[in-house]
N, C-alpha and C positions, 0 to 999 in steps of 0.2 A: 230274182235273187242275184245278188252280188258275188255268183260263182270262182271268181278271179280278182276279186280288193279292186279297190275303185280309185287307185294313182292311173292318171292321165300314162299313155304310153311315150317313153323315152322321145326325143327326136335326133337325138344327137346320134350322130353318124348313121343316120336313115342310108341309103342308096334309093337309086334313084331303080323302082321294080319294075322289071319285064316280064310282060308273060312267056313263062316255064314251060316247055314241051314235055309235060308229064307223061308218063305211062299211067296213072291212075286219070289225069283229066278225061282223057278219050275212053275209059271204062266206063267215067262214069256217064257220059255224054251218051257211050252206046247204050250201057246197061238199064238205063233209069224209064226209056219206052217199055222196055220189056217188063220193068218191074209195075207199070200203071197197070200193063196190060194182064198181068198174074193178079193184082191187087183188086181191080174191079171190071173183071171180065166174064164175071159170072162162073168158075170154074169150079168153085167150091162147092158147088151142089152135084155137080157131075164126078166127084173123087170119092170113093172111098174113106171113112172114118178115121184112118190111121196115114191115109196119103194128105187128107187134110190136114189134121193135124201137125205133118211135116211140114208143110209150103206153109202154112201159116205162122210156124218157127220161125224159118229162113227168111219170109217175108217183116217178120219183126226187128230181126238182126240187118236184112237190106235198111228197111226205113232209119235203123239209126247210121250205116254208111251211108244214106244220098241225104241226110243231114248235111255229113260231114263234105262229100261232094260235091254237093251242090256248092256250098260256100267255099271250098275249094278252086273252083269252076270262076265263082264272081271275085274270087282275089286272088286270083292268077291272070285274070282279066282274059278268059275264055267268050267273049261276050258270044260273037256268030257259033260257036259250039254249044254254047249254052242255050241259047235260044232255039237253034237248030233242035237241039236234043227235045225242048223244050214244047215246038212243035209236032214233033214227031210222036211225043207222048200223047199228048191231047190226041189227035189224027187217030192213030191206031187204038186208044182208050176207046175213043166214041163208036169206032166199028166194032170193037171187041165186047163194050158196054151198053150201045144202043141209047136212045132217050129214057130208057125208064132209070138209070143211074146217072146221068149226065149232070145234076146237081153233085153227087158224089164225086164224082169226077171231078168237077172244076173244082170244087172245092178242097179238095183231098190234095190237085196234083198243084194247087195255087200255096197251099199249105209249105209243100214242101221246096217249092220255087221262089216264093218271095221271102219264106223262113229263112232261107240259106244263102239267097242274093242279099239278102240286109246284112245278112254275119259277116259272107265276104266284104262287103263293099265297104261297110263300115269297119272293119279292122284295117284292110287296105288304104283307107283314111284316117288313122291312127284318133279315132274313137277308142274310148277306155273300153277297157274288156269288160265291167260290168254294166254299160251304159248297154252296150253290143248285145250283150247278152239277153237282159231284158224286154230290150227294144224287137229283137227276137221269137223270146218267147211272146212277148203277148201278140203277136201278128199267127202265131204257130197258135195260140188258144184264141184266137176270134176265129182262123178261117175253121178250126176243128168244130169250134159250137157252131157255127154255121153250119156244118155239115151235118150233124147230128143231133141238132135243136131237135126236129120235128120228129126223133125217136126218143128220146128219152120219155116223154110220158107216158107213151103206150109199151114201154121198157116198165117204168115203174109201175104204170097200173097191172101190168102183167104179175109182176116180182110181190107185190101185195098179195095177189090171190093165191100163190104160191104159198104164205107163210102160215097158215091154216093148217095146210096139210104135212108140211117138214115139221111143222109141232106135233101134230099127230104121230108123226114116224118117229118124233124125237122118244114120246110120253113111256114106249114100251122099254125102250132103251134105256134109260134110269131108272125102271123098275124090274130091269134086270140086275142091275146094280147095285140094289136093297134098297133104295131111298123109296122113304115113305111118301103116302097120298100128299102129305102139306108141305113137304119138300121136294117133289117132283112136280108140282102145279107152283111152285115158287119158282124153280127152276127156270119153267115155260116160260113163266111171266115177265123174268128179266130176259131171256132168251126173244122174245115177242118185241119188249121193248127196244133191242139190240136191232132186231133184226128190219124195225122200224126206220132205225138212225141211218141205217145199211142203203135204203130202199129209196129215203131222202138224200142221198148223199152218193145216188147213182153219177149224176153230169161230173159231180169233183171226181170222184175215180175213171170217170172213162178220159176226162182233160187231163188229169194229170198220167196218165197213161202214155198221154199223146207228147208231156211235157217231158215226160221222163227220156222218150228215144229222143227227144231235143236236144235234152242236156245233155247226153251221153255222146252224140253227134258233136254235139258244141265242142265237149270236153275231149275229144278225138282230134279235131282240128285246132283249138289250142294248143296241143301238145306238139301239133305239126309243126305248129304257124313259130311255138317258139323254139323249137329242134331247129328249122331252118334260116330263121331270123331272131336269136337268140336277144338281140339288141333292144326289140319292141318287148321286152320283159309283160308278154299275152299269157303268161301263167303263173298264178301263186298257189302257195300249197293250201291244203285242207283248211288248216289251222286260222288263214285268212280269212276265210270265206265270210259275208256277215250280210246282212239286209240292209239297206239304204234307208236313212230317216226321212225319205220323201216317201216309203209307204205311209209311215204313220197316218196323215189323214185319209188312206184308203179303209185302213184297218178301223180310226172312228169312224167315218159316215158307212161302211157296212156292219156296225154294231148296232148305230142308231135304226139304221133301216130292218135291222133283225129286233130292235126292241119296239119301234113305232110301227114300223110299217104294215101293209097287209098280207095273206099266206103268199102270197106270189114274193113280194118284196122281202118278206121271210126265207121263204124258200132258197133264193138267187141268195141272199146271204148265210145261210147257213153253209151253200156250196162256195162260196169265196170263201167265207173263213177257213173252210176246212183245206181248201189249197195255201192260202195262205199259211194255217197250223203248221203245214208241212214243213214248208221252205222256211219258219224261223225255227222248227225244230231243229234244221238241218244247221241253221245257224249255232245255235245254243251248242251242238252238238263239233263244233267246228270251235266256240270258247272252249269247251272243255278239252278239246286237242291242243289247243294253245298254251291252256296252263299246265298241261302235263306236260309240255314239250318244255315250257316255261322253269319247270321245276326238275324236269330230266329224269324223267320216271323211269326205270327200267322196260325194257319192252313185254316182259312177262306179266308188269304189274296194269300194263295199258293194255294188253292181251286180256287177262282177267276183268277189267271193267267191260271193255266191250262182249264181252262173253256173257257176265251177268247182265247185263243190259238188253242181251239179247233174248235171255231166259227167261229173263221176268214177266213178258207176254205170254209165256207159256204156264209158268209159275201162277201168276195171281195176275187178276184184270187190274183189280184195283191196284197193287204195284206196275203194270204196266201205263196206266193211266199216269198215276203221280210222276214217275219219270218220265214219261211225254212230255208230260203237263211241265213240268221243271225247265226241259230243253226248250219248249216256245218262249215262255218269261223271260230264260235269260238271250235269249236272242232276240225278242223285242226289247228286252230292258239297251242290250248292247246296242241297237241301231241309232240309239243316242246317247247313250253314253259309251260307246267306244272306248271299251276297257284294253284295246290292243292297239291304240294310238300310240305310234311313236313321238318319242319327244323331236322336236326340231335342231337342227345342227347347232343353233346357240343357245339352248338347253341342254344338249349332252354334254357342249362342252363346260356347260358352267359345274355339272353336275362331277366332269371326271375332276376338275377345278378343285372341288369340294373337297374330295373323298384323297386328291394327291397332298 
């Protein structure tokens, strides 16, 4: 996703960058062994329920700073610190993880090493921010499904033999609620079916899981990159945000492969579209900030949409569906038709020409 609009970054009055003796580079160069080592060192089964569940907070909130770090680290041009640090992880990971997680490991700590050395290096090479971006993310969702390929099935087939029994638990629960035998078995029924789509659509939620502390990462070092080099104009607001029309033929050939292909080839696209759903939701949702912004809505009245908007998941399925479903459209419609194209310098002027 085109996080940051997709104009090439400024060159005019670049300087010429030296690496910056940060106080945050050498945090994170120390802090990022220690964090493999808390991440997969086996600790969580020797904690406590509620100690757990602490470190595994903390450790959610670290992964989206050694996002931002790491590519911090590669566009300050820390290289021997980076790589030091970088060593040091692996080295203390393997003693603390041993070879039965050592694919975890590589995987997990390659994740966050070349995710973050692409974002520095390539914004430091004044690549557009959404080219960066992307190029990013999908390196951060190969090395993840590589880590976590060989669990998901026996994830899903697990989560299958579960929905038997949460129906059962469900059944007495709406017949305390008065609803009758043929509406509390209708109930189930959609509830089974839901719970179906939930179960297929495991690998999209655990990737975009791993996409989300990306983007937040990303969006952490943007802010840096253009607080301190305000020149390389590395951040647009919401309102920009849009998908690139070079997905479009991702989006047909994984249509096609969900209409011809076999359950496997099924499968794999059902989970792409649904990531992708996501991220042109986000778009569509990013037009409609445009045009309120576009038309000067009061903040009270753009506070009320997002509020209803928020409610209607809660409200009705079917009303949450149709507004989903509304925001993908128009942000696949916009990735080519780019309804927030500006006009070019000798079209406004013809235009103010006009109107004088």
């Amino acid at each position: 996703m085109n996080l940051i609009g997709e104009k090439p970054i400024s060159t005019a009055a670049i300087e010429q960058l030296t690496p910056c003796r940060r106080l945050s580079c050498y945090f994170t160069a120390m802090a990022f062994p220690v964090f493999v080592v808390l991440t997969y060192g086996q600790m969580f089964g020797q904690l406590p329920p509620l100690a757990g569940l602490l470190l595994s907070t903390v450790l959610y909130f670290a992964a989206i700073y050694f996002f931002y770090g790491i590519a911090e680290l590669a566009f300050e041009r820390h290289t021997n610190l980076l790589w030091s640090s970088a060593v040091a992880a692996f080295v203390l990971g393997f003693l603390a993880a041993g070879l039965t997680d050592m694919w975890l490991l590589l995987t997990g700590c390659s994740m966050f090493l070349f995710g973050g050395v692409i974002v520095g290096r390539m914004s430091r090479d004044n690549y557009p921010p959404g080219r960066t971006y992307l190029i990013g993310a999908a390196v951060v969702a190969l090395f993840f499904t590589a880590q976590l390929f060989g669990y998901w099935a026996p994830l899903m087939d697990q989560t299958s033999q579960d929905i038997p029994r949460v129906l059962g638990e469900m059944e007495p629960i709406y017949r305390s609620f008065g609803f009758t035998e043929e509406a509390t078995q209708d109930i189930l029924a959609q509830a089974e079916k839901l719970f179906g789509v939930l179960v297929r659509l495991i690998p999209a939620f655990t990737v975009l899981g791993a996409l989300m502390e990306f983007s937040l990462g990303f969006l952490v070092f943007a802010h840096v990159v253009n607080r301190r080099h305000p020149w390389r104009g590395f951040r647009a607001p919401f309102s920009r945000w849009r998908i690139p029309f070079a997905f479009t033929p991702v989006v047909a050939i994984t249509i096609l492969a969900r209409l011809l292909g076999n359950d496997t080839a099924q499968l794999v696209a059902d989970n792409v579209l649904a990531i992708l759903a996501l991220y042109y939701c986000i778009a569509g949702l990013a037009l409609i900030e445009y045009y309120m912004n576009k038309l000067s809505l009061p903040p009270l009245l753009r506070f009320s949409f997002y509020m209803l908007l928020f409610l209607t998941q809660f409200v009705s399925l079917l009303a949450a569906t149709a507004a989903f479903g509304t925001m993908i459209i128009l942000g696949f419609v916009d990735s080519f038709a780019d309804w927030r194209k500006e006009p070019s310098t000798t079209e406004a002027a013809q235009e103010r020409n006009r109107l004088q």
